[in-house]
C-alpha positions, 0 to 999 in steps of 0.5 A: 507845878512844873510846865513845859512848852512843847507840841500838841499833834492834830490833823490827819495820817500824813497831813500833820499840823501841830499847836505849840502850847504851855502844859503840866510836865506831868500830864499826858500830851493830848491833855488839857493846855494851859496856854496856846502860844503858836502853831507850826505847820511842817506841811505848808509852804508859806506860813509855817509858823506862826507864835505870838512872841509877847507870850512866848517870851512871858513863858520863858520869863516865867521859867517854862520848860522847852522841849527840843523840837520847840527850841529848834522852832523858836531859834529859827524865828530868832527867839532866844531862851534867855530868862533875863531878856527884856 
């Protein structure tokens, strides 16, 4: 099973807040998720994003895929995606 991590869209038309989550590559987007790691809210200013980072570092250990926009998101936090990080 292959997994990816990337953003799951929920709120309303032109209010957007998205869930970063852990799910089967294979499934559609607005499927079951396997693991909730953050949120990101482009709309607010305070608070956009928020991760739990214990669990996303787990997940990148682990050998998740990453989706672009994911990537961009957790760079701007000072995450890495090194698999060998400790």
């Amino acid at each position: 099973m292959s997994t990816a991590m990337r953003l799951k869209r929920f709120g309303t038309k032109k209010r957007p807040y998205y869930r970063i989550v852990v799910q089967d590559s294979k499934v559609a987007t607005s499927s079951k998720t396997i693991d909730e790691v953050g949120t990101y809210r482009p709309i607010e200013e305070k608070d956009q994003i928020i991760l739990n980072e214990e669990k996303v570092k787990s997940w990148i250990k682990k050998g998740v895929v990453v989706s672009p926009t994911v990537k961009d998101i957790l760079n701007s936090q000072g995450i890495t995606l090194s698999r060998t990080q400790d």
